[in-house]
N, C-alpha and C positions, 0 to 999 in steps of 0.2 A: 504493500500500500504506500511506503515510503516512495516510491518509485513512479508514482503516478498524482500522488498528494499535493505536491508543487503542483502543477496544474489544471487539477482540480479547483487548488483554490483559488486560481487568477479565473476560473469561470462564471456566470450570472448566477449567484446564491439558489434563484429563485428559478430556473430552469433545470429538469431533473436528470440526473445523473445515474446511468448504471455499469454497472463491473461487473466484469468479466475475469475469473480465473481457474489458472489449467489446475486441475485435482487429479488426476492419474494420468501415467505417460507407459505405454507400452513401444518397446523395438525403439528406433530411432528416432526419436522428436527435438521439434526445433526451440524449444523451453521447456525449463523444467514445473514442476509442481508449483504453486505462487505466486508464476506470473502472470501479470494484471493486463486488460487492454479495459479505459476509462472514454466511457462516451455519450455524448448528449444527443436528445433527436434534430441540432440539428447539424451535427457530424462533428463537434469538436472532438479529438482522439490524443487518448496518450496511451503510452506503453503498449504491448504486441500479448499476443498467448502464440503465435506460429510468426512463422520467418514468411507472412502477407497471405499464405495462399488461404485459411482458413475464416480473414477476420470478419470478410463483406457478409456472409452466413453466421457470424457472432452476433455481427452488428443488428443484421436483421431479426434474427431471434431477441436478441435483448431491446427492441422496440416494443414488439410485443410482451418482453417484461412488465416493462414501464408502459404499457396500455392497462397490464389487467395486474399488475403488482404480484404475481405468483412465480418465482424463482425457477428454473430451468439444468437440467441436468446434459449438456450435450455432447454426445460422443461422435470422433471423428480418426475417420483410418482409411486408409489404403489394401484395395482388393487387389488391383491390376493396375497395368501402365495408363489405362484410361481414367482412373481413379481422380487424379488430380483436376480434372478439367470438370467431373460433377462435384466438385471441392470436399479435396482429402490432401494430405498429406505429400508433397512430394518426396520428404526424404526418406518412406518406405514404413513409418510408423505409425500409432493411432495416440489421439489424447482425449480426453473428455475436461468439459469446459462449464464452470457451475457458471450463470450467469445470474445477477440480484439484482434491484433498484438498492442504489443506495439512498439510506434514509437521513431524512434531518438530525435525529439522533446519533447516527454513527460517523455522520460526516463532523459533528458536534466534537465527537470523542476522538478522532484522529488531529484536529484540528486543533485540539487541549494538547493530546499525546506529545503532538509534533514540536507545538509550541515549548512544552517542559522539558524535551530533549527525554525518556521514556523509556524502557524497554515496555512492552505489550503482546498479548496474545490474543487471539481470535478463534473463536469456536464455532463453526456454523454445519448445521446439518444437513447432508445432501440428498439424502434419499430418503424414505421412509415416510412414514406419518406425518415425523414432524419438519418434513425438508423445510428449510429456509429461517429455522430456528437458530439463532442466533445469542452466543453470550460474551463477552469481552472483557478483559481484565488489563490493570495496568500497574508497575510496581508502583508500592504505597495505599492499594485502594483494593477493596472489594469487588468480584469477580462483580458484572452488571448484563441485566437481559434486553437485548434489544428487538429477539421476535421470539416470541412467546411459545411454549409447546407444553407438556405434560410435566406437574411439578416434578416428577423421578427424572424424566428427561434432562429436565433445567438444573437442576440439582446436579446430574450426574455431569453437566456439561460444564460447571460452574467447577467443583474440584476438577475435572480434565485441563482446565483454564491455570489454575490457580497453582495446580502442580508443574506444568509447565513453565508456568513464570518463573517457578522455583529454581528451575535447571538450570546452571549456566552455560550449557552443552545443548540445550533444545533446537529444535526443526522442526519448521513446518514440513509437517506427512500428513497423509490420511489414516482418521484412525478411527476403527471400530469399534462402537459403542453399543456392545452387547446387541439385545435386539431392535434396538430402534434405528439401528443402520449403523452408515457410515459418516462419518465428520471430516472436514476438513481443519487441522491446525494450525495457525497461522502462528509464526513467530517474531515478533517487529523489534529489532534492536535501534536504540538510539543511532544518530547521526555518528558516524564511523570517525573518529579524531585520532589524529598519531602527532603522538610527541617525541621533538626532538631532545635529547639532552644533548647539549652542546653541539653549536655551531659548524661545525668542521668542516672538510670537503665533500664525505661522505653527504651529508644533511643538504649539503647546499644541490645537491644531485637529487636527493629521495624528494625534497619540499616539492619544488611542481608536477614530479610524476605520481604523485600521491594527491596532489589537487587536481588532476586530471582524471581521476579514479573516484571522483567525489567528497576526498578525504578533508578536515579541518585540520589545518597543520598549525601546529603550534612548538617552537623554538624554544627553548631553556638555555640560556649560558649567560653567567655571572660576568662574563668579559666583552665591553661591545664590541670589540673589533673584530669578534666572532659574530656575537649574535645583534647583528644590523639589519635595518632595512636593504642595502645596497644590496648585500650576501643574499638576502633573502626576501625581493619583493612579492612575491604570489604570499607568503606564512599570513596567517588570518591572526595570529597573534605573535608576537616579539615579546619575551620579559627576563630582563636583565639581574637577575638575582641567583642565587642559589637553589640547587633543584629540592631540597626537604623542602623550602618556605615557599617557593615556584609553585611547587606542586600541591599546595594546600589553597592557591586560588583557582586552582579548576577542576572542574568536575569528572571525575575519576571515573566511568560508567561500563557496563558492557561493550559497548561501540567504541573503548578505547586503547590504540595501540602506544605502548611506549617503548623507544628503541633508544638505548643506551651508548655514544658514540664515541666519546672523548678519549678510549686508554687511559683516564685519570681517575683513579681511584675516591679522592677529595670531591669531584664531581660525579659519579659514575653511582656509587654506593649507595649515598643520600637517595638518590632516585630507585633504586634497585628495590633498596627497604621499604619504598613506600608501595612500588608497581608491583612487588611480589603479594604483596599481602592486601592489595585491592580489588575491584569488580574487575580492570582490566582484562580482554580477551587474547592479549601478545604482550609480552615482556621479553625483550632481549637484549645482548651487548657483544658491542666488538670487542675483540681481541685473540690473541693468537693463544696458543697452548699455555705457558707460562703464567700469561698472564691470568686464564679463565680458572687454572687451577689455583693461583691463588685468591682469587674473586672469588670462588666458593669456599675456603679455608675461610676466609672472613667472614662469609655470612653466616658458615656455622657455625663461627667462634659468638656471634651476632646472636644468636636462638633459633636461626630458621632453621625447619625440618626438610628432611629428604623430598617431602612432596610438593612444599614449599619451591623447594631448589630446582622440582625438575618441570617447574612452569616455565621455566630462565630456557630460552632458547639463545644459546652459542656452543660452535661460531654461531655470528651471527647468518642469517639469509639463507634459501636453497643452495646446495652444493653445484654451482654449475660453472665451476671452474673462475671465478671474478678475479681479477687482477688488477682491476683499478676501479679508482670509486665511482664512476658511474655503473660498471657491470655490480659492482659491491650495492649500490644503491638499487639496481636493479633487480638481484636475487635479495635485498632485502624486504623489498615492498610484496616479491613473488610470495614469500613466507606469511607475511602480515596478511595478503589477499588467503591465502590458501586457509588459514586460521582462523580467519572469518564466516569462509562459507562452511568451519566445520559449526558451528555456534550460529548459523543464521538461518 
């Protein structure tokens, strides 16, 4: 929903909106489970469920959503090479596609969600008695109903919600809920942030291909001749202090990566202590063998546990041979990305 949410909300409040997502993907398809195509009757579009060939039959289906307000279960696949042209799939797969009106109510609660920077979950039913029953929860707050079904249902849909939020490993799947069908789970992590800790060359390489990727980049280093504007104009934040006291003015969340750059331990540490033992979904640091072994001697001399420790991704980045800080920057962001979609 994050995905489609931004322009959503640059649309006419008062003109209705429905959503379209892919819930099951069999053989080859061209999205995965989640994703969104957002459209009004009279054709504003964001985001995709297929790579085009599927959506004009989305579109028109979910017209008819939004005439009679009854939610829609639609499956689509490929028989034969002629397949594609009565609209199926060309890349030889099938997917099924829930399609809703979205309501003033839940456009309400994305609109909050998105605003507080949030993680969130979504529970909605697709098949069955109660299809289009709908419950939603967000950290801090009490799971909430947004389409009504049988109190055991709502109940059971309300803990499915609420245990999910719990996890900090969750994913959106489909999942079955006993006999009243099938569900779809929806899993919304906050706006995705990666911090640097210090300036260096590495940083000055990862900052705009990280904001290319939709990331909020935010610089750490106590020196400004590291951490400047000049080094660093795409960074959505610059703050010139020490990473403990850096790090206790911004919000620490699931959506956030922090990568440790410096080789300086006086720098390096302070940040380590805090990103280890936070919501953060990446925590790591350069450096070579000597130094990483004694970066962990220190932190268990520190109190932190084994499992603690083995949140610390170093070396840093995918192993794909780097030798300078931009490939370095680039196997670093590859790790961060990769990290994310296990947790999103």
């Amino acid at each position: 929903m994050r995905d489609v949410l931004p322009d959503i909300q640059k649309w006419d409040a008062q003109i209705p909106v429905c959503v379209a997502t892919v819930v099951q993907t069999w053989g080859s398809a061209p999205r995965q489970i989640g994703a969104k195509l957002a459209f009004t009757p009279d054709y504003k579009l964001s985001g995709s469920v297929s790579g085009g060939c599927i959506e004009s039959a989305v579109i028109e289906a979910g017209l008819e959503v939004l005439r009679t307000g009854a939610p829609r279960l639609l499956h689509f696949g490929v028989a034969d090479e002629t397949a594609f042209e009565q609209v199926g799939l060309a890349c030889g797969g099938s997917i099924e596609v829930f399609v809703e009106p979205l309501t003033p109510a839940a456009r309400a609660f994305w609109d909050e969600t998105a605003k507080d920077d949030l993680a969130a979950v979504s529970v909605t039913m697709l098949d069955g008695p109660a299809i289009g029953a709908k419950v939603m929860a967000r950290e801090g707050a009490d799971a909430r109903v947004f389409a009504g079904a049988e109190l055991n249902v709502i109940e059971a849909m309300k803990v499915l919600a609420q245990e999910q939020l719990s996890q900090p490993n969750a994913q959106t799947h489909r999942h079955a809920l006993s006999s009243a069908g099938s569900a779809l789970v929806e899993v919304f992590l906050p706006q995705p942030t990666l911090i640097l800790v210090g300036g260096v060359h590495i940083a000055v390489a990862l900052a705009p291909m990280a904001k290319q990727l939709g990331y909020r980049v935010v610089v750490l280093d106590p020196r400004e001749a590291f951490g400047n504007r000049e080094r660093f104009p795409s960074a959505d934040e610059l703050i010139t202090g020490w990473p403990d006291k850096a790090l206790a003015q911004i919000p620490i969340t699931r959506g956030t990566a922090i990568a440790a750059l410096t080789h300086n331990e006086a720098l390096d540490d302070p940040a380590l202590k805090i990103a280890l033992r936070s919501k953060a979904f990446y925590v790591g640091a350069l450096g070579g063998k000597n130094t990483r072994e004694k970066r962990l001697a220190r932190l268990r001399a520190a109190g932190f546990t084994e499992a603690e420790l083995a949140r610390l991704r170093q070396p840093i980045g995918l192993d794909i041979g780097a030798s300078n800080p931009e490939e370095i920057a680039l196997a670093t962001l590859a790790q961060i990305v990769a990290e994310r979609r296990k947790s999103a």
